[in-house]
C-alpha positions as CSV (number, residue, x, y, z in Angstrom):
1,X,0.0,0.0,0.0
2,X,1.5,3.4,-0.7
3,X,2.0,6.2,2.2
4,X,-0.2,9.2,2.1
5,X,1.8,12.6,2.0
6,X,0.6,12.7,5.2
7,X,1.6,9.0,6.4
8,X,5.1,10.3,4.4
9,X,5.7,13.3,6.7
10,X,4.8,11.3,10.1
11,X,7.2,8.6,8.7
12,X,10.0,11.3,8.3
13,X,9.2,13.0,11.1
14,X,10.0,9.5,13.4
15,X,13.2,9.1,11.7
16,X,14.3,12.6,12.3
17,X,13.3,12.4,16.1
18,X,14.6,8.5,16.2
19,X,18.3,10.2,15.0
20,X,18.1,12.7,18.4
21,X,16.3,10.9,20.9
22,X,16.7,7.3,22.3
23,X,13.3,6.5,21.9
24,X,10.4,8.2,20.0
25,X,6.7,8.7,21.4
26,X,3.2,10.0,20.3
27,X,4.0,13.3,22.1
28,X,7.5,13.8,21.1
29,X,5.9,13.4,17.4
30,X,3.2,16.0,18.4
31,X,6.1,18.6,20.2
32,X,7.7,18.4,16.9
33,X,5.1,18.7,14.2
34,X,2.8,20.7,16.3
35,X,-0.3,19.0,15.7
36,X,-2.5,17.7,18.7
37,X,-1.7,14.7,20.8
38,X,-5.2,13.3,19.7
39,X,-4.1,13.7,16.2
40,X,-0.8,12.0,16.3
41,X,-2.4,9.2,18.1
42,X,-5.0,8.7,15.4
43,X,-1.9,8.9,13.2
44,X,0.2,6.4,14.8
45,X,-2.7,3.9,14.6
46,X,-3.3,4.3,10.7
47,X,0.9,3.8,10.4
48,X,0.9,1.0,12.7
49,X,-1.9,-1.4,10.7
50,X,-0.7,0.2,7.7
51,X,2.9,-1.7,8.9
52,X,4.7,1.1,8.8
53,X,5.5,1.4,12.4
54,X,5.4,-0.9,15.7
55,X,4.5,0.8,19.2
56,X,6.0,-0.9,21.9
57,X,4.0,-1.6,25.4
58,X,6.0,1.6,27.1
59,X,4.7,3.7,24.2
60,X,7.9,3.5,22.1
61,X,7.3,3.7,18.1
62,X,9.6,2.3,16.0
63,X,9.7,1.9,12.0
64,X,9.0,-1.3,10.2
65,X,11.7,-2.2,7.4
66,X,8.4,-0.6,5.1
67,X,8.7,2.4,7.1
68,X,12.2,3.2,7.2
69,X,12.6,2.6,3.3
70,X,9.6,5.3,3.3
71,X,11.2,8.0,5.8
72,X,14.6,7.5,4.1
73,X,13.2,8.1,0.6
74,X,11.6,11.3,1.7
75,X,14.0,12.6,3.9
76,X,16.7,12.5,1.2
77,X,14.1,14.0,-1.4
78,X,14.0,17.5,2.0
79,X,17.4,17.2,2.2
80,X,18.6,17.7,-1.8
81,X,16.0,19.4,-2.7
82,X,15.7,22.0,0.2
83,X,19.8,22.3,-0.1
84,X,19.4,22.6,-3.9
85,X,17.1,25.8,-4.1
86,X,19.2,27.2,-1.0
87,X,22.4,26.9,-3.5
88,X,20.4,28.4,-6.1
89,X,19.2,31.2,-4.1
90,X,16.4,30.7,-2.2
91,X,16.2,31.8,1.5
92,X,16.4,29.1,3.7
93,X,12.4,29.1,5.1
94,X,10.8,28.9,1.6
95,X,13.7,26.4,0.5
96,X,12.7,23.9,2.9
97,X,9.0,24.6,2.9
98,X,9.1,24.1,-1.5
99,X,11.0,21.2,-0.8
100,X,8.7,19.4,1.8
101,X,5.8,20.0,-1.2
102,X,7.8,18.9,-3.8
103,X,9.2,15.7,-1.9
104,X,5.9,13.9,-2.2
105,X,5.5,14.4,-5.3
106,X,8.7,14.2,-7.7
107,X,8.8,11.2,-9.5
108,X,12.2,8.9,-8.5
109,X,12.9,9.6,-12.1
110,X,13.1,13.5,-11.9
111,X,14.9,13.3,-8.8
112,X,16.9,11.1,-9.9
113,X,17.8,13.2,-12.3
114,X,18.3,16.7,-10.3
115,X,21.0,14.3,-7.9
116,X,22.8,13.6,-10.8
117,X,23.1,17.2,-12.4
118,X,23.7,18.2,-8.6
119,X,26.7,15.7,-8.3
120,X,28.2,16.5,-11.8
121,X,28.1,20.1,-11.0
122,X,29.5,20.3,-7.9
């Protein structure tokens, strides 16, 4: 099943808090996206029968091998992309907020693509 843009940016946002913190829960998800605990917990359920994540019985979420592959995907796609349009000229804020759009969306061929032109023009 494929991830939602949303599933996508929960995904990402558990392996960005998984590479600072020991352990990742529902409220260190909401802390850093913002949105209400409620919301995240609705959230984690979808990811969790969607396989994308396993909660442990403390509360601890973890990605599946699904999830991870997703999360790395799109957090390569923020990373290039939003250090791309900086290099090109963009202020920082609207770099990073084009490239969270775009992320979801570029096909693996177009990006593909830009990391090659990016690497051979370096």
């Amino acid at each position: 099943m494929a991830a939602t843009e949303s599933a996508e940016n929960y995904l990402e946002s558990i392996l960005i808090l998984s590479k600072e913190k020991p352990v990742v829960r529902s409220v260190d998800v909401s802390n850093y996206t913002g949105y209400r605990k409620s919301s995240i917990s609705i959230a984690m359920k979808n990811l969790k029968a969607d396989g994308y994540i396993t909660v442990s019985p403390e509360g601890y979420i973890y990605l599946t091998d699904a999830g991870l592959q997703i999360a790395n995907m799109i957090y390569e796609r923020h990373q290039v992309l939003s250090s791309w349009f900086m290099r090109l000229g963009v202020n920082e804020k609207t770099a990073v907020e084009d490239a969270c759009r775009i992320e979801h969306v570029i096909s693996p061929e177009s990006f593909a693509a830009i990391k090659n032109y990016i690497s051979e023009n370096s």
